[in-house]
FILOLUM-448229 format. One record per residue: residue number from 0; residue in three letters; x, y, z of N, C-alpha, C, O, CB in turn. Coordinates in Angstrom, 1 decimal, padded with zeros to 4 digits. Each point is the difference from the previous one (the first is absolute). Glycine has a CB too. Layout:
ATOM   i  aa   n.px   n.py   n.pz  ca.px  ca.py  ca.pz   c.px   c.py   c.pz   o.px   o.py   o.pz  cb.px  cb.py  cb.pz
ATOM NUM ALA      X      Y      Z      X      Y      Z      X      Y      Z      X      Y      Z      X      Y      Z
...
END
This chain:
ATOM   i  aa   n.px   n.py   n.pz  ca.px  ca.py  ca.pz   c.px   c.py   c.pz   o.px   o.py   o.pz  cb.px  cb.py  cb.pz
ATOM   0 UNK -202.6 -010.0  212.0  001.0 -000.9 -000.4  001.3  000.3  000.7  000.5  001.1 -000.1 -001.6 -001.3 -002.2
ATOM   1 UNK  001.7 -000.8  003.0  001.3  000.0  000.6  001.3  000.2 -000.8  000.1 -001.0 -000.7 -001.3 -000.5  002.2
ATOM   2 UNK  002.1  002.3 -001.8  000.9  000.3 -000.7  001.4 -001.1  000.5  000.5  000.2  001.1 -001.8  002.5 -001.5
ATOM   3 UNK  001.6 -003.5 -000.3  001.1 -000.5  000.1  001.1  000.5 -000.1  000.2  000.5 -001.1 -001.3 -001.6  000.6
ATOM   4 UNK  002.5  001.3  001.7  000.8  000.8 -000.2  001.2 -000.9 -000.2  000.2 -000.7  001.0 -001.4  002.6  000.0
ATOM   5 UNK  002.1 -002.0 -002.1  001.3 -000.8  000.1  000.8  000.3  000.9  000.2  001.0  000.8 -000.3 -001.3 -002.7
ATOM   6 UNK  000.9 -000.9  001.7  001.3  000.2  001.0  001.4  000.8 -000.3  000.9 -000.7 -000.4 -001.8 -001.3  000.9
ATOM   7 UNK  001.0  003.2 -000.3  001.3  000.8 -000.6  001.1 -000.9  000.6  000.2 -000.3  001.2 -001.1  003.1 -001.3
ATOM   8 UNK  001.4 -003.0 -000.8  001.9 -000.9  000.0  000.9  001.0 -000.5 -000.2  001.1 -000.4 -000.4 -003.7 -000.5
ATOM   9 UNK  001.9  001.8  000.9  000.8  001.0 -000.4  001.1 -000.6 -000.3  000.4 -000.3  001.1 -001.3  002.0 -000.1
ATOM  10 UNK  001.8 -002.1 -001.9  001.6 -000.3  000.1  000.4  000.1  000.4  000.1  001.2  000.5  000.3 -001.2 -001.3
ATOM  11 UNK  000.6 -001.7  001.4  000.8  000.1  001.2  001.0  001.6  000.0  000.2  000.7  001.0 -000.2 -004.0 -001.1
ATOM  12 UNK  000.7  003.7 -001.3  000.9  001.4  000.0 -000.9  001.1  000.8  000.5  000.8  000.9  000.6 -001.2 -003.5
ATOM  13 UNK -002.6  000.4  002.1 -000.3  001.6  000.5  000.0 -000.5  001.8  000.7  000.7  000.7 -002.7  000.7 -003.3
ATOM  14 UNK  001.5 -002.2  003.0 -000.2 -000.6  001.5  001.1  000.4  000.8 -000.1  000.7  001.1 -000.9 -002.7 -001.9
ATOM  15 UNK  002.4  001.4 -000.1  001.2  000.1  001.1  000.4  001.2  000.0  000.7  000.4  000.9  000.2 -002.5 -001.1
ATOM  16 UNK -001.5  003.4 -001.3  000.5  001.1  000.0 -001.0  001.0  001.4  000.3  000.9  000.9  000.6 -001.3 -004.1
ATOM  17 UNK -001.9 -000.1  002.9 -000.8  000.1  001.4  000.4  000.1  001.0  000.1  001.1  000.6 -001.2 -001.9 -001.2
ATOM  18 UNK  001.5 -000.5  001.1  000.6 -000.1  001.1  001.6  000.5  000.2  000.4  000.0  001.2 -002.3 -001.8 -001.0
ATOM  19 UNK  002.5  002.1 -000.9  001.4  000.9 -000.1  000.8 -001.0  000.4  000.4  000.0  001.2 -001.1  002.4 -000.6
ATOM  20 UNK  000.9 -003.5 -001.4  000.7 -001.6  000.8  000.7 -000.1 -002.3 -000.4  000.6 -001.0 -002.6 -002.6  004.3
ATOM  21 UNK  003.9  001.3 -003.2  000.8 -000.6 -001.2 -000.7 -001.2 -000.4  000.3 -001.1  000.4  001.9  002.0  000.3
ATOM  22 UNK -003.0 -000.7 -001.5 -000.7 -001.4 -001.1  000.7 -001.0  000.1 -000.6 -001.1  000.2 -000.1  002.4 -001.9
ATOM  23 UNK  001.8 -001.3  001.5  000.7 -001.3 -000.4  000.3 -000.5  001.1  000.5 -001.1 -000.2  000.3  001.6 -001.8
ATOM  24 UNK -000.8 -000.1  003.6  000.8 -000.5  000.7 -001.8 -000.8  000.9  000.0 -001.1  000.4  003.0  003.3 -000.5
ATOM  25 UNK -003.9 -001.4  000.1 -001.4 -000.8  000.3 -000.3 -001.4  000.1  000.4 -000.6 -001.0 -000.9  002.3  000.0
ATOM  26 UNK  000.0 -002.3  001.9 -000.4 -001.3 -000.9 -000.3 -000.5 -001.1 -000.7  000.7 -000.8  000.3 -000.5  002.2
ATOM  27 UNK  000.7 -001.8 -001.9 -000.4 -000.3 -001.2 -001.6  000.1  000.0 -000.5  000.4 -001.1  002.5 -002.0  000.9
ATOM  28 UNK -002.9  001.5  001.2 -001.6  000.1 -000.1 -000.3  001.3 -000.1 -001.1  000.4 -000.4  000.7 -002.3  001.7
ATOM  29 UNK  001.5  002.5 -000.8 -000.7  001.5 -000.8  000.0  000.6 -000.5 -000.9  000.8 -000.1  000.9 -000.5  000.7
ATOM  30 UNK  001.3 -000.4 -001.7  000.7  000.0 -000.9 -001.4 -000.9 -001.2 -000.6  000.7 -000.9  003.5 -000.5  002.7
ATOM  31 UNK -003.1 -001.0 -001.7 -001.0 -000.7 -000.9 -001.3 -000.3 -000.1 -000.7 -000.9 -000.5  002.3  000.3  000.5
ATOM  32 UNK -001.6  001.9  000.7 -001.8 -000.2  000.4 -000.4  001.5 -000.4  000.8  000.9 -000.2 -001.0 -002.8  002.5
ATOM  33 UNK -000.9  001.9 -002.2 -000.8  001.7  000.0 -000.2  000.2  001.5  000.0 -000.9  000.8 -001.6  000.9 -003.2
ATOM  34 UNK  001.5  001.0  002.7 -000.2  000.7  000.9 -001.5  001.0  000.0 -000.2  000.9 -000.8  003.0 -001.3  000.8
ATOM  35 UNK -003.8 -000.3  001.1 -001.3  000.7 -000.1  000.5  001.6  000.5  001.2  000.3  000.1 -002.8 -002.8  000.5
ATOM  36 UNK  000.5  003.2 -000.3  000.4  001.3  001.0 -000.3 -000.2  001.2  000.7  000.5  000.9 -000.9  001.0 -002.3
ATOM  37 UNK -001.2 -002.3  001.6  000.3 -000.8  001.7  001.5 -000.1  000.1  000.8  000.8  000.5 -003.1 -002.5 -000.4
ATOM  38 UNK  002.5  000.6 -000.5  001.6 -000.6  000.0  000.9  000.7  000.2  000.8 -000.5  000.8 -001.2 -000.7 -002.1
ATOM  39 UNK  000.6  002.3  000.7  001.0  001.0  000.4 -000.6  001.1  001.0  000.9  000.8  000.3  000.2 -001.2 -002.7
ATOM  40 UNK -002.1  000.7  003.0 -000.3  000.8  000.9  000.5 -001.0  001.3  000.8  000.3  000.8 -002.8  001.2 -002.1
ATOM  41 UNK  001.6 -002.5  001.2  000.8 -001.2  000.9  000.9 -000.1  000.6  000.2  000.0  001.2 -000.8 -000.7 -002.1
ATOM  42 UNK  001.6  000.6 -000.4  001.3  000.4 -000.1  000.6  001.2  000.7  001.1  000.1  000.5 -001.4 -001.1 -002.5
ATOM  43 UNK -000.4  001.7  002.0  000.6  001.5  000.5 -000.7  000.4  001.3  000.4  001.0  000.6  000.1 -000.2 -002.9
ATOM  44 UNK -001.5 -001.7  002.6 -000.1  000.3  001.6  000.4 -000.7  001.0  000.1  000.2  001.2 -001.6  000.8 -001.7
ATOM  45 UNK  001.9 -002.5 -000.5  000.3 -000.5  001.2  001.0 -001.0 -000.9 -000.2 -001.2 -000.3 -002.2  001.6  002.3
ATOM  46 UNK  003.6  000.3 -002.2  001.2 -000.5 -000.6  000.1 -001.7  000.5 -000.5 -000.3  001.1  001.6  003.1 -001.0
ATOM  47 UNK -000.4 -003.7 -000.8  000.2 -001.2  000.3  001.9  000.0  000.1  000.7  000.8 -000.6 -003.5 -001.8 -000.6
ATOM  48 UNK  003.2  000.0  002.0  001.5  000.2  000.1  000.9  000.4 -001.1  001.0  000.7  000.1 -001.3 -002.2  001.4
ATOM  49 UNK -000.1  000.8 -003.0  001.3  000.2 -001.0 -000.9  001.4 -000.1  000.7  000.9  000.6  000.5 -003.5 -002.2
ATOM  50 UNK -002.2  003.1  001.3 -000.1  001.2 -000.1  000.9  001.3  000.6  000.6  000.8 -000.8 -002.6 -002.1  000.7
ATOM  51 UNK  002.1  001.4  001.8  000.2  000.6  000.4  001.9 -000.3  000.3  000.7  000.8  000.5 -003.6 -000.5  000.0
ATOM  52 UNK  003.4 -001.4 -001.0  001.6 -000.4 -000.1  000.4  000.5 -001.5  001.2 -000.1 -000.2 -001.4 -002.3  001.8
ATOM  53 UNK -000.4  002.9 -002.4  000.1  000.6 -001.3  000.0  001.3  000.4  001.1  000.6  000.2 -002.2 -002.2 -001.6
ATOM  54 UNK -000.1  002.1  001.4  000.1  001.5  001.0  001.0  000.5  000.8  000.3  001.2  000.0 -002.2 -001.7  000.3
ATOM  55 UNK  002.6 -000.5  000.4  001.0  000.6  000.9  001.2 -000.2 -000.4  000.9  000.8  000.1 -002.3 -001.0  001.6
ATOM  56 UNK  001.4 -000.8 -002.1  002.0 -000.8 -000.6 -000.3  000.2 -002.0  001.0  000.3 -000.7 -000.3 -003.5  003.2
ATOM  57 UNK -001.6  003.1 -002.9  000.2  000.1 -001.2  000.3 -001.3 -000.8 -000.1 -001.0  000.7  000.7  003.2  000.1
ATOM  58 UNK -000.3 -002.5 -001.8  000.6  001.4 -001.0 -001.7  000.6 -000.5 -001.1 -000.6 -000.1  004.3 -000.7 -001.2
ATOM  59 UNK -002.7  002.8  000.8 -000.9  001.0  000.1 -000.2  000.8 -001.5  000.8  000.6 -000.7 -000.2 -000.4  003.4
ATOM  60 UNK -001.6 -000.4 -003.0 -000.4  001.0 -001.7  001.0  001.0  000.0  000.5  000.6  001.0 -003.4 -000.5 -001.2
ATOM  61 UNK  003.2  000.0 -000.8  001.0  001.7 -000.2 -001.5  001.1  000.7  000.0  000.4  001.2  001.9 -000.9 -004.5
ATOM  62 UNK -002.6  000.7  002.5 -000.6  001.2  001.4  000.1 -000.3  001.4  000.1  001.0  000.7 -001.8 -000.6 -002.1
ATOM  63 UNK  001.8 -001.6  002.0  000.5  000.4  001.2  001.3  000.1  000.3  000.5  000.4  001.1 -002.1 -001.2 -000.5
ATOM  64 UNK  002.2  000.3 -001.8  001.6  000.5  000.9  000.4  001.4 -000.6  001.0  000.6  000.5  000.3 -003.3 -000.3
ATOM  65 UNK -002.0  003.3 -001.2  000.1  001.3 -000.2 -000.6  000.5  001.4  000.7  000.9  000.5 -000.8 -001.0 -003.3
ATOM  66 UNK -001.2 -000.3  003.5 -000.2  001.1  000.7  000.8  000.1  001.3  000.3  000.9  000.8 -002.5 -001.0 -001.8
ATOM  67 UNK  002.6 -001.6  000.9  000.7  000.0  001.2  001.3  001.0  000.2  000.2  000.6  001.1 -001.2 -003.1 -001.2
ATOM  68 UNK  002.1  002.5 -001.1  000.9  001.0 -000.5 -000.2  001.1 -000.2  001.0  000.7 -000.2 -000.5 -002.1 -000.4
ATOM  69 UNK -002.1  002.2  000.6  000.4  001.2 -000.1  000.1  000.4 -001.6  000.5  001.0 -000.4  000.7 -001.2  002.8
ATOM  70 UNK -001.7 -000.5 -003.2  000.5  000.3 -001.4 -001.0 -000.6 -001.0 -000.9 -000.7  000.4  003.3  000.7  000.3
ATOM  71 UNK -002.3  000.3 -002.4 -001.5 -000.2 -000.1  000.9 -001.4 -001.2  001.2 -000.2 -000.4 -003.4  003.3  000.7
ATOM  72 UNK  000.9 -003.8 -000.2  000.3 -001.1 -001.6  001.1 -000.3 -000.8  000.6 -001.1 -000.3 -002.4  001.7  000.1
ATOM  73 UNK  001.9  001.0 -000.4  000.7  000.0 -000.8  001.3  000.4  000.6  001.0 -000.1 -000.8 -002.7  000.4 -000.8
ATOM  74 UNK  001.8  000.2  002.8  001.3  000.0  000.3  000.7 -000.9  000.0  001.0  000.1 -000.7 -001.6  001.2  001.7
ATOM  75 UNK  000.4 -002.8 -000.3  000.3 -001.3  000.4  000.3 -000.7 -001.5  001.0 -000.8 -000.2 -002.7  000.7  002.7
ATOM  76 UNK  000.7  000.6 -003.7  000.5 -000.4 -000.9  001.7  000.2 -000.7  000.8 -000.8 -000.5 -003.3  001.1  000.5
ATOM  77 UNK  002.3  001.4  000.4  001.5  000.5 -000.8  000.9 -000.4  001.3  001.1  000.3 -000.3 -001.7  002.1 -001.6
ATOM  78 UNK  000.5 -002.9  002.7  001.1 -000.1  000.9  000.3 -002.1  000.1  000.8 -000.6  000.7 -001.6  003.6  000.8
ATOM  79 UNK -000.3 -003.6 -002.9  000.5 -000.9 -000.3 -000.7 -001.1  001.0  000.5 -001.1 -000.2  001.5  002.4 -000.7
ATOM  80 UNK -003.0 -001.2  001.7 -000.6 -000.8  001.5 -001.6 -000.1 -001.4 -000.9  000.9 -000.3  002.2  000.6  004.0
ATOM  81 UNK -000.9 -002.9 -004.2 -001.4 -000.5 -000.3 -000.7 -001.0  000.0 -000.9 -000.3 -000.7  001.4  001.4 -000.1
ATOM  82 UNK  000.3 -002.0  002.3 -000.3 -001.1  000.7 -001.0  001.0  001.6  000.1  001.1  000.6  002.6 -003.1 -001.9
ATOM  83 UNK -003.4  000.7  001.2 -000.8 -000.1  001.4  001.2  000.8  000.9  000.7  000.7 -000.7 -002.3 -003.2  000.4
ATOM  84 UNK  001.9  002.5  001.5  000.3  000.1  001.4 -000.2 -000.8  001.2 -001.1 -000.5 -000.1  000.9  002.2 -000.8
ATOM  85 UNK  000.8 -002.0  001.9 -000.7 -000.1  001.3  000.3  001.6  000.7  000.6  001.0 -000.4 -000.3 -004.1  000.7
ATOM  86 UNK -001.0  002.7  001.0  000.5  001.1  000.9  001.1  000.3  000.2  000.5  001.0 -000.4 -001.8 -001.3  001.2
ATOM  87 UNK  002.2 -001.0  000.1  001.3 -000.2 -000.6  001.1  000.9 -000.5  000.9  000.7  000.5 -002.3 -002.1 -000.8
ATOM  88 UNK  000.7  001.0 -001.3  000.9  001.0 -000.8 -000.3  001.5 -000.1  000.9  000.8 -000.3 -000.7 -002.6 -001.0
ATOM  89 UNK -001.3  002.1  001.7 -000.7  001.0 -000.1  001.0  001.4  000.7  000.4  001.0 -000.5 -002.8 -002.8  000.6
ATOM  90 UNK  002.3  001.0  001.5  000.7  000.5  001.2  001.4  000.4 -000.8  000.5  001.1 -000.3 -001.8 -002.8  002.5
ATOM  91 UNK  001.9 -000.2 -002.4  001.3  000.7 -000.4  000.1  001.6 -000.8  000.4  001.1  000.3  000.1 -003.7 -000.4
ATOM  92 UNK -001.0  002.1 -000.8 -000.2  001.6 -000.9  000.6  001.0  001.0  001.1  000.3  000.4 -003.7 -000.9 -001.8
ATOM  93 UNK  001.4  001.3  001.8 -000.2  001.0  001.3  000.8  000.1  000.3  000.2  001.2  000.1 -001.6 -001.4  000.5
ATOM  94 UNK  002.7 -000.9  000.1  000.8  000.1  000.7  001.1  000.3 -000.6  000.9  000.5  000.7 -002.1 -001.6  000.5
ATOM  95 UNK  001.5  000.6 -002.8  001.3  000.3 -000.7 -000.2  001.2 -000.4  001.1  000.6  000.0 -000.6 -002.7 -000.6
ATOM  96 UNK -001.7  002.9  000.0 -000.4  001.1 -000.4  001.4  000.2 -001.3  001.1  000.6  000.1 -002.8  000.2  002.7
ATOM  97 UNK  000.8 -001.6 -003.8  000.7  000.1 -001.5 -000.3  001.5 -000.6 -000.9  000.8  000.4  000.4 -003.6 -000.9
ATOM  98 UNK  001.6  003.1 -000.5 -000.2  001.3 -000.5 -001.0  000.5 -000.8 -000.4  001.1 -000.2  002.3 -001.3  000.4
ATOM  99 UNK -002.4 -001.1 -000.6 -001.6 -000.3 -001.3 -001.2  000.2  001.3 -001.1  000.4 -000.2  002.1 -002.9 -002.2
ATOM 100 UNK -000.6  002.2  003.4 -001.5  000.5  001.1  000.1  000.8  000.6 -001.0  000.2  000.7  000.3 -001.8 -000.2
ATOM 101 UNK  001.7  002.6 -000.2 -000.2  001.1  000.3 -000.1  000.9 -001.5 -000.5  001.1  000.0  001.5 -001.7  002.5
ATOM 102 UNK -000.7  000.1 -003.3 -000.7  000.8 -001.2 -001.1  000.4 -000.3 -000.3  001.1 -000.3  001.4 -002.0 -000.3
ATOM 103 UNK -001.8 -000.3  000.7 -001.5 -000.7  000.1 -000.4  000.6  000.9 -001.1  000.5 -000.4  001.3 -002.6 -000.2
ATOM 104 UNK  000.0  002.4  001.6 -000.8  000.2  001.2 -000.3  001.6 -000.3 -001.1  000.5 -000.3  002.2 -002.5  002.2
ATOM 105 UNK  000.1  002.4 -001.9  000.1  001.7 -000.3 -001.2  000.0 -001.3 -001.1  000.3  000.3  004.2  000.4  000.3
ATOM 106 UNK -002.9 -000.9 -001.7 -000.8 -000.1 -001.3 -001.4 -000.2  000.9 -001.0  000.8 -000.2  002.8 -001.9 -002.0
ATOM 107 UNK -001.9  000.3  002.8 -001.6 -000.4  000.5 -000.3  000.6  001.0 -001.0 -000.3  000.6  001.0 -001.7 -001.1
ATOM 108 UNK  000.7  003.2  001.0 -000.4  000.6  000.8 -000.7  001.3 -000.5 -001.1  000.4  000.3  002.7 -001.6  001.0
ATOM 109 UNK -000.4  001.9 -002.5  000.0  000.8 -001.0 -001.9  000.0 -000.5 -000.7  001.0 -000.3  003.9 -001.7 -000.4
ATOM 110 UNK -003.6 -000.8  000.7 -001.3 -000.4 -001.3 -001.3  000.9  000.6 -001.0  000.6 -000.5  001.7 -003.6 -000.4
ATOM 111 UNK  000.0  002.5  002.7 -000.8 -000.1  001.1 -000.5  001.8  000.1 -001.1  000.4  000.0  002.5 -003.0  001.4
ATOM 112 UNK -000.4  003.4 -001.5 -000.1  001.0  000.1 -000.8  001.0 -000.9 -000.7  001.0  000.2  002.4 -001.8  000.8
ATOM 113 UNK -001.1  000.3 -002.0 -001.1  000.4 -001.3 -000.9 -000.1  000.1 -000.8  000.9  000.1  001.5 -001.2 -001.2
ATOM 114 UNK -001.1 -001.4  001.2 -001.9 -000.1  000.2 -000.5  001.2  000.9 -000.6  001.0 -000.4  000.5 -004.0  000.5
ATOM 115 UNK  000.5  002.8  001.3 -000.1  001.1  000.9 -001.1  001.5 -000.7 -001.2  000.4  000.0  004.0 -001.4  001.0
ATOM 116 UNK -001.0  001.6 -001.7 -000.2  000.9 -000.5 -001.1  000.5 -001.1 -000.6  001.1  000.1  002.6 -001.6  000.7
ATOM 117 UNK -002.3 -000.5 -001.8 -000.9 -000.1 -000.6 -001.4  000.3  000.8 -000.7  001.0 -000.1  002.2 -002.5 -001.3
ATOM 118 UNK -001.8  000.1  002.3 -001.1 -000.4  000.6 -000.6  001.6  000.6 -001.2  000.3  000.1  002.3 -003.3  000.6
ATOM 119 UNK -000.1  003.8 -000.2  000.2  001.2  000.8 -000.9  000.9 -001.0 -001.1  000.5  000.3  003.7 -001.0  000.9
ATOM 120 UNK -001.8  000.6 -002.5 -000.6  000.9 -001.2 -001.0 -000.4 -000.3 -000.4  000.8 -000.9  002.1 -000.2  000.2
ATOM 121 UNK -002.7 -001.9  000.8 -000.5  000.0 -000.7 -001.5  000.4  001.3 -001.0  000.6 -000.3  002.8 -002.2 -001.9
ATOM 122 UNK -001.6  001.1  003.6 -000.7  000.6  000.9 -000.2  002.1 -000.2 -001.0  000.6  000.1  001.9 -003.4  001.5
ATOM 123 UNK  000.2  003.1 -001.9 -000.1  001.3  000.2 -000.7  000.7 -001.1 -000.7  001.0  000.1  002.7 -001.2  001.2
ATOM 124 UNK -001.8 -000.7 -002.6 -001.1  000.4 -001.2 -001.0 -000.2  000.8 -000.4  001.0  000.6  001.2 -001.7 -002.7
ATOM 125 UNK -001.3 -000.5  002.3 -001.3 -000.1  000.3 -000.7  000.7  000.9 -001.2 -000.2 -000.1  001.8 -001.5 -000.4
ATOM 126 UNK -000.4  002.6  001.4 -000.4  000.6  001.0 -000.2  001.2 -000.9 -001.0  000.6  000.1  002.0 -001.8  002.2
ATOM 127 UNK  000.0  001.6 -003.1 -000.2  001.5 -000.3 -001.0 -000.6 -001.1 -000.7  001.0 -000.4  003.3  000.7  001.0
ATOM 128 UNK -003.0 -002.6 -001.1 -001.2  000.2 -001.4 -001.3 -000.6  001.1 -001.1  000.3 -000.6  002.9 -001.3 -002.4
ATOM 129 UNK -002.1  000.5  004.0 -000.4  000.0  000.7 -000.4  001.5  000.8 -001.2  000.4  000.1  002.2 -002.7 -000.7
ATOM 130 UNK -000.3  002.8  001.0 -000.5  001.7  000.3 -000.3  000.8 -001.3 -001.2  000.5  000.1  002.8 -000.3  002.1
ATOM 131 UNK -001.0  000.2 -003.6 -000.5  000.0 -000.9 -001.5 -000.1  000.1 -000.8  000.9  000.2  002.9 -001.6 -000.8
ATOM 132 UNK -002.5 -001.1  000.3 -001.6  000.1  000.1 -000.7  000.2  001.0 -001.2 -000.1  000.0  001.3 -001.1 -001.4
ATOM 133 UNK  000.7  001.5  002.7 -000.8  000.5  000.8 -000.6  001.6  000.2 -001.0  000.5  000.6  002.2 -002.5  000.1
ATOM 134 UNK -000.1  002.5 -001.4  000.1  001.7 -000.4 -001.3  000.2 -001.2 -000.9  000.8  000.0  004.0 -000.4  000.5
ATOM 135 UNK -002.8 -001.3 -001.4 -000.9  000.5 -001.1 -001.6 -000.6  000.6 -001.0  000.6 -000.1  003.2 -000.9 -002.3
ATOM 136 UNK -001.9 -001.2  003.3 -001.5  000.4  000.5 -000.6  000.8  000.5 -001.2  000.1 -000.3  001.3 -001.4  000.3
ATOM 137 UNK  000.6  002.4  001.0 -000.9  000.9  000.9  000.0  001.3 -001.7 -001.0  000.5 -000.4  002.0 -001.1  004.3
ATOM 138 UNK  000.3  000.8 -004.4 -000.8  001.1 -001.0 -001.4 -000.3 -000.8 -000.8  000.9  000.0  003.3 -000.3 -000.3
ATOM 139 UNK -002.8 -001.8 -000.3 -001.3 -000.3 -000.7 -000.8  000.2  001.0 -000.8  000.9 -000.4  001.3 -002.5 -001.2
ATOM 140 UNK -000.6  001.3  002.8 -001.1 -000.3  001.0 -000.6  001.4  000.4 -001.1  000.3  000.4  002.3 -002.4  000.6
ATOM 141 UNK  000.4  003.1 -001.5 -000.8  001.8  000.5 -000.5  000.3 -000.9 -000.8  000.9  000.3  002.3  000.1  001.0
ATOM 142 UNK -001.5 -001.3 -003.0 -000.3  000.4 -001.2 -001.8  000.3  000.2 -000.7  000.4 -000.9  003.1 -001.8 -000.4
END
């Protein structure tokens, strides 16, 4: 018996969060339609013009203009930016270098370092409980 497999879709939101493009600024047909995963693998290999004019000029999800900035989500929040972007504005940013983004930036660099640090400690556990059972295996093995 041949197994029938559906068609995975997805809301136009998760699609454009996919593709790292601003929902609202998308077409109306895309905007109002589902989106297969054909459809969006599509999409992303072989971008169509408003696709790739979103991508580049924007305006752009707060995750990308956080990443674009150097800063996370919630930075852009407390510094009051809870509109879209274009590049544009983006640039400007960068270029006026406000006291809320180099705040931001420092803080997000700060987060960056931690993880680091963590990520660090938690490899260096691992190796020592890792030799650990490697010690207690050769002692059973002499028993």
């Amino acid at each position: 018996m041949k197994s029938h497999q559906s068609t995975q879709t997805m809301k136009p939101a998760t699609a454009a969060k996919k593709l790292g493009v601003y929902l609202e600024a998308t077409p109306a047909e895309f905007r109002e339609g589902v989106v297969s995963r054909a459809e969006l693998n599509q999409l992303q290999a072989d971008p169509p013009e408003w696709l790739r004019e979103l991508r580049r000029n924007g305006p752009h999800p707060r995750q990308v203009v956080a990443a674009r900035l150097g800063v996370s989500a919630s930075g852009l929040a407390r510094a009051g930016i809870t509109e879209a972007l274009t590049t544009e504005q983006i640039d400007a940013l960068r270029d006026e270098r406000p006291e809320w983004l180099e705040r931001e930036q420092a803080l997000q660099a700060d987060v960056r370092k931690e993880q680091e640090r963590v990520k660090q400690l938690h490899a260096e556990k691992a190796a020592k409980a890792a030799k650990a059972g490697s010690d207690a295996g050769r002692e059973n093995a002499g028993r």
